[in-house]
Z-matrix of the N, CA and C atoms (Angstrom, degrees):
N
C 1 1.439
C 2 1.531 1 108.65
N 3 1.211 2 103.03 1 123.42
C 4 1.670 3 112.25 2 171.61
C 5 1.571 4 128.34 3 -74.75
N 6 1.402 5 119.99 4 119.09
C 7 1.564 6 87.45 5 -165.27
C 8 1.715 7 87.79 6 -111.18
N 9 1.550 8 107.02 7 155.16
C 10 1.590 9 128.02 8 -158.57
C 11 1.833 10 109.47 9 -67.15
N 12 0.995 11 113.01 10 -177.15
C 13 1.406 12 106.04 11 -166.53
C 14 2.054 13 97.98 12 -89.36
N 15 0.839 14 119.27 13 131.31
C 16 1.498 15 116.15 14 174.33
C 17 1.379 16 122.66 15 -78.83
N 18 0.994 17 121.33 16 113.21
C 19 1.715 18 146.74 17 -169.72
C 20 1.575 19 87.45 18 -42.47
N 21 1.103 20 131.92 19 125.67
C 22 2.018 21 110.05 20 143.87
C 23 0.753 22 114.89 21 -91.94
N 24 1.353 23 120.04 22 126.91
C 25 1.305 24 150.07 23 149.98
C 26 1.440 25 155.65 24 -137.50
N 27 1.137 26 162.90 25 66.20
C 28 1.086 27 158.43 26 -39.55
C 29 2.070 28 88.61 27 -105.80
N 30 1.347 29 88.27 28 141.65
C 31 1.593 30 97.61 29 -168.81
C 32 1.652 31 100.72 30 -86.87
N 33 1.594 32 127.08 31 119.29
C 34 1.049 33 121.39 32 -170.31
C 35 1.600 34 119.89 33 -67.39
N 36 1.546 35 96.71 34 -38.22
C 37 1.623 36 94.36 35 -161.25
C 38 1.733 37 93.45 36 -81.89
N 39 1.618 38 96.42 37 164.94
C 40 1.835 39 95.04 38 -161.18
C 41 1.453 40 97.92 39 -91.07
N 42 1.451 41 128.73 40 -9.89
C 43 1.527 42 106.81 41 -152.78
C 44 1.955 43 85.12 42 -101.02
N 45 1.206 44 111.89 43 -32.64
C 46 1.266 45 97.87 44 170.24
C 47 1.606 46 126.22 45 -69.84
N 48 1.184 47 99.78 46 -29.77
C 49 1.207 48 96.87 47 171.66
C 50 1.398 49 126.29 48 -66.78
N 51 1.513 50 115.73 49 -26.69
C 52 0.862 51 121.30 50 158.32
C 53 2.257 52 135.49 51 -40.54
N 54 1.627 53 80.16 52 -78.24
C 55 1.647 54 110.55 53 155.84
C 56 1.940 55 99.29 54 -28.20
N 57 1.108 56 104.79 55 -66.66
C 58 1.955 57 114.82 56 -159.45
C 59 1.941 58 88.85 57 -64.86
N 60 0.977 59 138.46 58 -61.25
C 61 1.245 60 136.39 59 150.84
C 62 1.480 61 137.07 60 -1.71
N 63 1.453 62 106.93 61 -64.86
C 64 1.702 63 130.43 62 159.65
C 65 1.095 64 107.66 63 -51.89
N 66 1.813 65 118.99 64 -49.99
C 67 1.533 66 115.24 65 -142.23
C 68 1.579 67 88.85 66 -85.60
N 69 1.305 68 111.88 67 -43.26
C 70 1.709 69 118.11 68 -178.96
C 71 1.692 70 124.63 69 -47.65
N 72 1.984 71 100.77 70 -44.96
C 73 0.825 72 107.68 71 -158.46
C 74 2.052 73 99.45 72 -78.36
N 75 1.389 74 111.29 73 -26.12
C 76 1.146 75 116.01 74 -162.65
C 77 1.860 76 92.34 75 -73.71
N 78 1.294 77 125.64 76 -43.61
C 79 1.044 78 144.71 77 176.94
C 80 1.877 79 108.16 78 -44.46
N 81 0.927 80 115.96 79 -57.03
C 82 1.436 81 126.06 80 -178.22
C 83 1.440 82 94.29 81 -70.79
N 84 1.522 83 135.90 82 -66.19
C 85 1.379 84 123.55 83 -173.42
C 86 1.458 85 109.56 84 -48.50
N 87 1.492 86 132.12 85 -26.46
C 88 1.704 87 117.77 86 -162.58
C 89 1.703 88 82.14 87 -104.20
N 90 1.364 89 140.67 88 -8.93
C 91 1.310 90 109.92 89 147.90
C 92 1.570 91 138.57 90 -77.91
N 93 1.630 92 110.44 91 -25.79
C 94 1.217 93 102.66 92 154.59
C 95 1.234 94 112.56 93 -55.22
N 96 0.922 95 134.28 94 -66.88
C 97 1.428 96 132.23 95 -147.17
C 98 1.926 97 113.55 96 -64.23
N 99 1.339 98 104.12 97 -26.60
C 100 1.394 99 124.16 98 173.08
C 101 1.937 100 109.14 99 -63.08
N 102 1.815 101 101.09 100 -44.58
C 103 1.568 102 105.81 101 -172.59
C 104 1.156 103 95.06 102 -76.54
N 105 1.652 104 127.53 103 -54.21
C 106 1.887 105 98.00 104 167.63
C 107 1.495 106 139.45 105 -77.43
N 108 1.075 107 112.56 106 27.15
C 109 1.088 108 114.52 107 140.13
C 110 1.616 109 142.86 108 -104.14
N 111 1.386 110 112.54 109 -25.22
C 112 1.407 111 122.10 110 176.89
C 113 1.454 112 99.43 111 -85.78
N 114 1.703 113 134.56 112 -43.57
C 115 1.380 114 120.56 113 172.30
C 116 1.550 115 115.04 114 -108.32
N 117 1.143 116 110.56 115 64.76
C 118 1.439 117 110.00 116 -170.19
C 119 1.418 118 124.82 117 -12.75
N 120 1.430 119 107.99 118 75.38
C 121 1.472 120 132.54 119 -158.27
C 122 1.692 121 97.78 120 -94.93
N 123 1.432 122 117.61 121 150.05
C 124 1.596 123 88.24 122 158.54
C 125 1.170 124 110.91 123 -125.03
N 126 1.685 125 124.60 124 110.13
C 127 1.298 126 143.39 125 -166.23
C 128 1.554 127 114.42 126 -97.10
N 129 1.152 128 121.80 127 125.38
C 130 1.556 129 143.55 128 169.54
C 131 1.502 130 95.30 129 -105.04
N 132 1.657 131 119.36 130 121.59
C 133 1.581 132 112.00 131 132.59
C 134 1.290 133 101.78 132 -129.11
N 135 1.322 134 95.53 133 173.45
C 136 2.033 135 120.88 134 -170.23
C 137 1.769 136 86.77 135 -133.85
N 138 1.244 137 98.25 136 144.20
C 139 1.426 138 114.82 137 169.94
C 140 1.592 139 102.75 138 -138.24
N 141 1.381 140 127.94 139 142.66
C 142 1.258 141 132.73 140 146.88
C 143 1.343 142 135.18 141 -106.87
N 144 0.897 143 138.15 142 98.75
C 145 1.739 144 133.87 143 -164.72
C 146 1.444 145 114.65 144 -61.21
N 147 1.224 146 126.38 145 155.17
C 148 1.427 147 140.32 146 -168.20
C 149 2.063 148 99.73 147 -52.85
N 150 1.218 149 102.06 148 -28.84
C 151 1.628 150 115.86 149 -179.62
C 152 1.522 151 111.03 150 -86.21
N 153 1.310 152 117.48 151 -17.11
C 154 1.912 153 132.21 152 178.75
C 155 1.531 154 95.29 153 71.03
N 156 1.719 155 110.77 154 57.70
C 157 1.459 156 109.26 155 170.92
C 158 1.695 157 81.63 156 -102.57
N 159 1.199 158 106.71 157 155.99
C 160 1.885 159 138.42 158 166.15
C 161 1.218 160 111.78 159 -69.52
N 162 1.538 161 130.15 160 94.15
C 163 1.374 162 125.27 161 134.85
C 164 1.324 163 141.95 162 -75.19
N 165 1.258 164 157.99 163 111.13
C 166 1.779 165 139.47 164 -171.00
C 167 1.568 166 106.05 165 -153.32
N 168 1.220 167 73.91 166 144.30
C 169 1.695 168 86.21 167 168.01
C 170 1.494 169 107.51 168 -143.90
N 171 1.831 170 107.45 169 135.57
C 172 1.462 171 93.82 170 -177.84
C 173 2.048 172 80.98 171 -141.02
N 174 1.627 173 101.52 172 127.80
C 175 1.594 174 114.10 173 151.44
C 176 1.333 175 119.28 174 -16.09
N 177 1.483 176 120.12 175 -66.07
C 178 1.426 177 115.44 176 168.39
C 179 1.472 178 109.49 177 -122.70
N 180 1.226 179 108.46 178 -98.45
C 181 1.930 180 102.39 179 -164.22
C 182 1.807 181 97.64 180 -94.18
N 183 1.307 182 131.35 181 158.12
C 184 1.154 183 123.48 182 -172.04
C 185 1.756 184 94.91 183 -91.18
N 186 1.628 185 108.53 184 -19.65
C 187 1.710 186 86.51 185 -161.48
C 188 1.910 187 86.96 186 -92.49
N 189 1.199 188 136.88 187 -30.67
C 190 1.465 189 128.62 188 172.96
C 191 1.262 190 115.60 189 -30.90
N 192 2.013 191 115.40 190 -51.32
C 193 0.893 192 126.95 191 -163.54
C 194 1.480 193 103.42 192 -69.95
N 195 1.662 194 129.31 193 -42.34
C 196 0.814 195 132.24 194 -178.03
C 197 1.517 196 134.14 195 -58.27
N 198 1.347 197 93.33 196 -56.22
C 199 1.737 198 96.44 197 145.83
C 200 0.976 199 156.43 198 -30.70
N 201 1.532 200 102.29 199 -52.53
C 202 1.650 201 136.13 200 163.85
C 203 1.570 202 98.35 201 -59.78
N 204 0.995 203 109.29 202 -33.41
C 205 1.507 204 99.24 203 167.93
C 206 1.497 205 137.04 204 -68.22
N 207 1.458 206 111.34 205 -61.05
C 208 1.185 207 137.52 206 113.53
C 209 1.458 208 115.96 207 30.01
N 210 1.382 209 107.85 208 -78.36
C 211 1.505 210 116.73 209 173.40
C 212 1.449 211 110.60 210 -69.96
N 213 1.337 212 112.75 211 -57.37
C 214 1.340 213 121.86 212 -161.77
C 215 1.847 214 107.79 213 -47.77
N 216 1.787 215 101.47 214 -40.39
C 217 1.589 216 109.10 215 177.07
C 218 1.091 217 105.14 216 -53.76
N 219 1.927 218 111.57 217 -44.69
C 220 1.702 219 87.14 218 -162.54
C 221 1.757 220 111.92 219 -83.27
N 222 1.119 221 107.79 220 -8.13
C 223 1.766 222 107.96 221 174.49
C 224 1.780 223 111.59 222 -58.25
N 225 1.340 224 98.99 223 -28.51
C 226 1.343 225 99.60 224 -173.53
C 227 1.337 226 122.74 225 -104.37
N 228 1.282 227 106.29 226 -8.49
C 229 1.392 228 112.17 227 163.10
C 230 1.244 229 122.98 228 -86.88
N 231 1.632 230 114.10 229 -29.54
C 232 1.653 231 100.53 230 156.72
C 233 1.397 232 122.29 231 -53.36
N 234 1.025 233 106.24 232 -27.07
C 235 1.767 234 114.26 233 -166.17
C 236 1.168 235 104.86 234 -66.29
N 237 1.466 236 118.16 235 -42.40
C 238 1.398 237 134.71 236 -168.46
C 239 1.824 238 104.08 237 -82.81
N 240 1.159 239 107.17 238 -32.00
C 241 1.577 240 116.50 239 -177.11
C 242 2.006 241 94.13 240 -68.59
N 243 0.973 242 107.90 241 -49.43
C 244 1.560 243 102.45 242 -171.22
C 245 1.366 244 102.84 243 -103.07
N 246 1.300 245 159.67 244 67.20
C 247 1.054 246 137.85 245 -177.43
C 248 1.332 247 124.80 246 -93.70
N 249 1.216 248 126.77 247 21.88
C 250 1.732 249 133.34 248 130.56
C 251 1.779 250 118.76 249 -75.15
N 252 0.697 251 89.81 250 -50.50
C 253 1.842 252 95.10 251 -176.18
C 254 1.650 253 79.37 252 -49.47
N 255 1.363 254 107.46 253 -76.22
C 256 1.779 255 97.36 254 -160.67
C 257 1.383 256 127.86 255 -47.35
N 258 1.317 257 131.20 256 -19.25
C 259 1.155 258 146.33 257 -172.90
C 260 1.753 259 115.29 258 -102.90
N 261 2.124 260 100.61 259 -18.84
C 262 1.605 261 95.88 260 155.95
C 263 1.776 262 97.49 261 -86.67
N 264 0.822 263 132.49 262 -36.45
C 265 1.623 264 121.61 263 170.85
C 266 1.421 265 104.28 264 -25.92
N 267 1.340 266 118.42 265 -81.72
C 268 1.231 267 124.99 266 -149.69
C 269 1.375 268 105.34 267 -82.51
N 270 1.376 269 139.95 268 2.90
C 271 1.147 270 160.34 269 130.28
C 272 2.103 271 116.92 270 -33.07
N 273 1.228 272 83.88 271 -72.81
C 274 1.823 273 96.90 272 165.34
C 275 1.575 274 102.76 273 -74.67
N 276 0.901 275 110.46 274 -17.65
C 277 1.937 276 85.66 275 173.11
C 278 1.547 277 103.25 276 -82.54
N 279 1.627 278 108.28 277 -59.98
C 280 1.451 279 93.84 278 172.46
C 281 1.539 280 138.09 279 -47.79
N 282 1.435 281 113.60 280 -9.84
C 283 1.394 282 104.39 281 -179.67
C 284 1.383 283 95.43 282 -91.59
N 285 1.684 284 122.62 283 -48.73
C 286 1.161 285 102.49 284 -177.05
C 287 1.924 286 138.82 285 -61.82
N 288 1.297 287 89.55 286 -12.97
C 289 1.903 288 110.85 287 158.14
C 290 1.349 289 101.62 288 -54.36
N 291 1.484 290 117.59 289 -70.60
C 292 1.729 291 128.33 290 -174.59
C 293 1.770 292 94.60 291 -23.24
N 294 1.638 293 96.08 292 -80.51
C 295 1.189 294 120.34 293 -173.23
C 296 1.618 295 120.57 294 2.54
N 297 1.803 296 95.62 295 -74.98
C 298 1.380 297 129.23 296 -174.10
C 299 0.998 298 110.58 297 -67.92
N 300 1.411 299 133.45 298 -41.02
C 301 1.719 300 139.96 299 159.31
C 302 1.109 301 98.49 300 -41.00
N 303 1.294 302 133.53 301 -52.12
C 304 1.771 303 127.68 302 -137.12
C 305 1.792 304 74.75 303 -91.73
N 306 1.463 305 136.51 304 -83.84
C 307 1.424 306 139.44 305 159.44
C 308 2.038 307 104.06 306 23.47
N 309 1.374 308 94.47 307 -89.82
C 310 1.510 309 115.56 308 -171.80
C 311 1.343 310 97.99 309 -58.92
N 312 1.346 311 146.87 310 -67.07
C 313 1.336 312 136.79 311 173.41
C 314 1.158 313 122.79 312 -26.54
N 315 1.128 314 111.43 313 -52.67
C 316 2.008 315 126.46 314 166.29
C 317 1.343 316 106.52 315 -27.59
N 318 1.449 317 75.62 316 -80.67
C 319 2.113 318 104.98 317 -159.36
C 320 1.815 319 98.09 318 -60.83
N 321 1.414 320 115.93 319 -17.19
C 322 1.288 321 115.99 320 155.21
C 323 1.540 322 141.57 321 -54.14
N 324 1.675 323 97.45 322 -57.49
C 325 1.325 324 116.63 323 171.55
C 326 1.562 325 102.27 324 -68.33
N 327 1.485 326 139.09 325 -52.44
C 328 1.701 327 132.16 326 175.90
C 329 1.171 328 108.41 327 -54.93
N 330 1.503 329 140.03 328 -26.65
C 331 1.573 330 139.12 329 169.13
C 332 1.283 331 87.91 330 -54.64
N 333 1.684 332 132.83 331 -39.55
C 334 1.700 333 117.79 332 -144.85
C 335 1.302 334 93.38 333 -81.16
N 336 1.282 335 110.01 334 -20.38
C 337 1.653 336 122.12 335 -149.42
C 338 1.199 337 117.83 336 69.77
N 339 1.376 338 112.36 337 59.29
C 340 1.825 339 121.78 338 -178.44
C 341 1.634 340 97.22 339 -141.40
N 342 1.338 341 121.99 340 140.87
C 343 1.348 342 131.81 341 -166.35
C 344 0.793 343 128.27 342 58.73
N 345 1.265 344 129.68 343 41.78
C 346 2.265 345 137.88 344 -167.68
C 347 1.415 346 107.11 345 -84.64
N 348 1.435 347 109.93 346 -18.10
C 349 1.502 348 114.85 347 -162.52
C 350 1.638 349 94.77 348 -49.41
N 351 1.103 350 129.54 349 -60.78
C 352 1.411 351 137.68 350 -156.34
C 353 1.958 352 114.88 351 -64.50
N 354 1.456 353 93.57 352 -8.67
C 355 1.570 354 111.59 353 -170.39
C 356 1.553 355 125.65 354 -76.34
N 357 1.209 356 127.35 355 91.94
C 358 1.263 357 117.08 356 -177.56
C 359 1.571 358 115.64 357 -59.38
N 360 1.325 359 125.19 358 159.04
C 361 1.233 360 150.44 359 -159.78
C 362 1.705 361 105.47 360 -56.89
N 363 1.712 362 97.58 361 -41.13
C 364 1.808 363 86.27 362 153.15
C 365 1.336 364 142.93 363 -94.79
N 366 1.560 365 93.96 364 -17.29
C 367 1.905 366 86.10 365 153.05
C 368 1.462 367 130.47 366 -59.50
N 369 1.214 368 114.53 367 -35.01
C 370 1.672 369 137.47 368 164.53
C 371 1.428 370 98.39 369 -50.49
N 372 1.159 371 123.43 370 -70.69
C 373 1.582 372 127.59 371 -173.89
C 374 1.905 373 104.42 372 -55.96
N 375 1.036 374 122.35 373 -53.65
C 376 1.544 375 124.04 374 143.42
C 377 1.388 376 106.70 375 15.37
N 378 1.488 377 81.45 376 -114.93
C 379 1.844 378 138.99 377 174.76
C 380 1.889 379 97.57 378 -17.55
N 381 1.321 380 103.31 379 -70.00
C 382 1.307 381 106.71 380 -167.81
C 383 1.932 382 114.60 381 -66.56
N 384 1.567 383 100.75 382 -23.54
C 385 1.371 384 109.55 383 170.37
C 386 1.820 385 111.93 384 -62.68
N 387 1.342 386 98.68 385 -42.41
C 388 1.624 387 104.25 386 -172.05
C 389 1.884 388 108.82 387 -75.05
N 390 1.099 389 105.96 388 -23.67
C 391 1.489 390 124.78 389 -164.55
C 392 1.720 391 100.75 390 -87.28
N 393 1.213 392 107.85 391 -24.71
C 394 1.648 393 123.91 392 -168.61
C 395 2.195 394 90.38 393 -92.08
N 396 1.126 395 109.21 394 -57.76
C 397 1.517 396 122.74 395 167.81
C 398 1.263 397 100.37 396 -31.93
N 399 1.135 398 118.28 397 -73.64
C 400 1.813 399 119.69 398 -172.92
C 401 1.019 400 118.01 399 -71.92
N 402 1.425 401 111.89 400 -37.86
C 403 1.857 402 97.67 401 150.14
C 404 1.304 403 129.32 402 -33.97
N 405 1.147 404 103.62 403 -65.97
C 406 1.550 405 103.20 404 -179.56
C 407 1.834 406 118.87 405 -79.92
N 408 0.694 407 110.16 406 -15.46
C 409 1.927 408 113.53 407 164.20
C 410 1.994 409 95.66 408 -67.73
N 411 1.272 410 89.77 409 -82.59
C 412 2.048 411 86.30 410 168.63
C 413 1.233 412 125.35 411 -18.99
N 414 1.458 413 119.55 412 -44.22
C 415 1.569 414 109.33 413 -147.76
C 416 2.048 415 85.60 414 -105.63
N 417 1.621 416 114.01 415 -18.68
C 418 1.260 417 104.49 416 165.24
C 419 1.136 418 127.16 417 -50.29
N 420 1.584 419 110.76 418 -67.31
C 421 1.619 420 153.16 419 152.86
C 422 2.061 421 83.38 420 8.22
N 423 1.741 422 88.36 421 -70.89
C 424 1.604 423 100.53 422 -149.66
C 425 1.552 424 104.49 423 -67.48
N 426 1.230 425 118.18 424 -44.15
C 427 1.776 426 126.76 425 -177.10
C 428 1.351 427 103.15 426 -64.81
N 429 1.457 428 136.55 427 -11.58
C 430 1.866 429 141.51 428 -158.21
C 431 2.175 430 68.85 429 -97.10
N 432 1.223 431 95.33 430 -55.26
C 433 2.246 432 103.27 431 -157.05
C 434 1.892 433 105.28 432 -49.73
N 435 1.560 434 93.10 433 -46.49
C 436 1.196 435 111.25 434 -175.90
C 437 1.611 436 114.00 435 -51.12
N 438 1.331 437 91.85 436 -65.50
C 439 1.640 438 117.30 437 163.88
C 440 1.302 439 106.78 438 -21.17
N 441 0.952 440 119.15 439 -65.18
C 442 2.152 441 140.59 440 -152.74
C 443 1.466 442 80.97 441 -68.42
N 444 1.915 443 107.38 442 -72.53
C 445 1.420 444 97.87 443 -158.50
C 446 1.812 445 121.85 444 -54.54
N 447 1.637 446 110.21 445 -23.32
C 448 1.266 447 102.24 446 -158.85
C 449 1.921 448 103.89 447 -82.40
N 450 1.665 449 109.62 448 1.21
C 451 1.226 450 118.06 449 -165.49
C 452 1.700 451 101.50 450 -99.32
N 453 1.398 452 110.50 451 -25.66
C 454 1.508 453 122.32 452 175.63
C 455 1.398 454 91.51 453 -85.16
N 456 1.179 455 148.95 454 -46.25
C 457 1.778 456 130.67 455 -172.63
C 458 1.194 457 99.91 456 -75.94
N 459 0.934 458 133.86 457 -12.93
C 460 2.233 459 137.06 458 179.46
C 461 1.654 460 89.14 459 -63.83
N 462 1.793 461 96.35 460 -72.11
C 463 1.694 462 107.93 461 -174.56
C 464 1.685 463 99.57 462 -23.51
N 465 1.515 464 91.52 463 -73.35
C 466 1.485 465 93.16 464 -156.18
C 467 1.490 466 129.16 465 -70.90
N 468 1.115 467 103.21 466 -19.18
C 469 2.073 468 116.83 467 155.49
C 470 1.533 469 100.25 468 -43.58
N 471 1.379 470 105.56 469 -72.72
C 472 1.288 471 119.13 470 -164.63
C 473 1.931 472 108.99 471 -42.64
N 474 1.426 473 109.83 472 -64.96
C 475 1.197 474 103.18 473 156.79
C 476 1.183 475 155.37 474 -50.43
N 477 1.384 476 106.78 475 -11.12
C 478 1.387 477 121.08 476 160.94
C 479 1.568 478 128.93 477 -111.03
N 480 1.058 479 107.08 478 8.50
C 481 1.632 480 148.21 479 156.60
C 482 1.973 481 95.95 480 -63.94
N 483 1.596 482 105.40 481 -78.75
C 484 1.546 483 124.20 482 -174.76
C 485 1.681 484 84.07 483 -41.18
N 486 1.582 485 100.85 484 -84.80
C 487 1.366 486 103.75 485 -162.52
C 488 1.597 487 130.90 486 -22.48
N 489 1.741 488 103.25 487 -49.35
C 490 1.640 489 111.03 488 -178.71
C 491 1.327 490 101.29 489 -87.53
N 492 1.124 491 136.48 490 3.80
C 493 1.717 492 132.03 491 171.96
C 494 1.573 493 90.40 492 -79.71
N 495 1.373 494 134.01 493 -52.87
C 496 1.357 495 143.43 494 -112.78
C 497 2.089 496 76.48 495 -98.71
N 498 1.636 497 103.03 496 -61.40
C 499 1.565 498 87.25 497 178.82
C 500 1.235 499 126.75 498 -80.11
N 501 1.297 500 110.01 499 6.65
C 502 1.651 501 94.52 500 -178.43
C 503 1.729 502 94.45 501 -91.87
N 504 1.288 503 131.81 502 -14.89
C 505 1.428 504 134.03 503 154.32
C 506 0.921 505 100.30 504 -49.81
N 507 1.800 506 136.25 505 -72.33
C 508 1.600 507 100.67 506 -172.51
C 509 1.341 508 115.72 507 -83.35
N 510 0.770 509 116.36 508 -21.50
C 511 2.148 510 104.89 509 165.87
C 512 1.576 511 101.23 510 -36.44
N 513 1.186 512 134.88 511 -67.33
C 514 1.001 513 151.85 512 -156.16
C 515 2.034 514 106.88 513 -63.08
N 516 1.321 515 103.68 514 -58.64
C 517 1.651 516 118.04 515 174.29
C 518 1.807 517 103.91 516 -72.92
N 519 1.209 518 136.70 517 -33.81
C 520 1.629 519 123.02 518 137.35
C 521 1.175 520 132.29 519 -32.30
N 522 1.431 521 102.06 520 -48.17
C 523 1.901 522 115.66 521 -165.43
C 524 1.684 523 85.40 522 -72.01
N 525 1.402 524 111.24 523 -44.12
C 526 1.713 525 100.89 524 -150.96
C 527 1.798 526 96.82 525 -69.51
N 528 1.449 527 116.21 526 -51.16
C 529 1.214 528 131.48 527 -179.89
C 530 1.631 529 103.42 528 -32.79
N 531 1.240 530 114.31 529 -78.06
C 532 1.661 531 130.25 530 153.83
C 533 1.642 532 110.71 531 -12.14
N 534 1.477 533 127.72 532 -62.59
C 535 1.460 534 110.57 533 165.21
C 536 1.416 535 129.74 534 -90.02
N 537 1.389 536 112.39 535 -8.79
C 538 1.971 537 100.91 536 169.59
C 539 1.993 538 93.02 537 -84.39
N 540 0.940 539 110.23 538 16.24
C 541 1.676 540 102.47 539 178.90
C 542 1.965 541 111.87 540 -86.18
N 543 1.805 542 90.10 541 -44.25
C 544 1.451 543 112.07 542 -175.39
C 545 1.307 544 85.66 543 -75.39
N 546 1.189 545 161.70 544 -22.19
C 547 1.398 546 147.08 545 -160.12
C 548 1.159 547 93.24 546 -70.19
């Protein structure tokens, strides 16, 4: 059974209104308390009842939370108080992001050894220092792999060493069986 969408509107009679109140208010506290726990959120609510009785629930301390608020308003109300300054802020950050992209892309492409033309003799001396670095991290990398593999083909020699020892023993205790038989 579907039940219809409920009008809001303020419930006239008091004792239900009351009742609808409790059931709501208890309802909203076990969802806070549910969102900090499944997204370790940190949730403060305050409730006041139609009578100015105290409901709250706060994740951890109610006045931390409050605070934390506190600050957070006024961070954003400067923002909102100047909102050119904040938007040349984030203006110069983004170029200087650009910047460092364009930077690392470079020094990317001269790792490839593509675009050197522009490179003086100590960026070159650089380049080939960092390029010599990864050489040798690489060629570790590969002798550590090598290593592993040549210690897993030992294993498995070795075991197949056991193995063909193991049948040519019974090849051998057949064969013998095979001539005290013809005797």
């Amino acid at each position: 059974m579907v039940r219809g969408k409920t009008q809001l509107r303020r419930i006239e009679n008091a004792a239900s209104r009351q009742v609808t109140f409790s059931k709501r208010r208890n309802g909203l506290l076990k969802k806070a308390a549910e969102l900090s726990i499944l997204c370790d959120a940190e949730v403060g609510l305050i409730i006041f009842s139609p009578r100015g009785k105290l409901s709250e629930f706060s994740s951890s301390s109610m006045q931390e939370t409050i605070k934390h608020y506190v600050r957070q308003a006024r961070t954003t109300n400067k923002e909102l108080k100047d909102p050119e300054q904040y938007i040349q802020q984030w203006k110069v950050e983004v170029a200087d992001m650009a910047k460092k992209i364009e930077l690392l892309e470079s020094y990317r492409w001269k790792l490839l050894g593509e675009n050197l033309e522009s490179c003086s003799i100590g960026d070159l001396h650089e380049i080939e220092n960092q390029v010599e670095r990864s050489l040798t991290t690489i060629r570790g990398r590969k002798y550590q792999v090598l290593s592993e593999q040549i210690e897993q083909l030992k294993e498995k020699e070795k075991t197949l060493r056991e193995r063909n020892e193991a049948l040519l023993r019974r090849v051998e205790s057949s064969f013998e069986e095979d001539v005290e038989k013809e005797k």
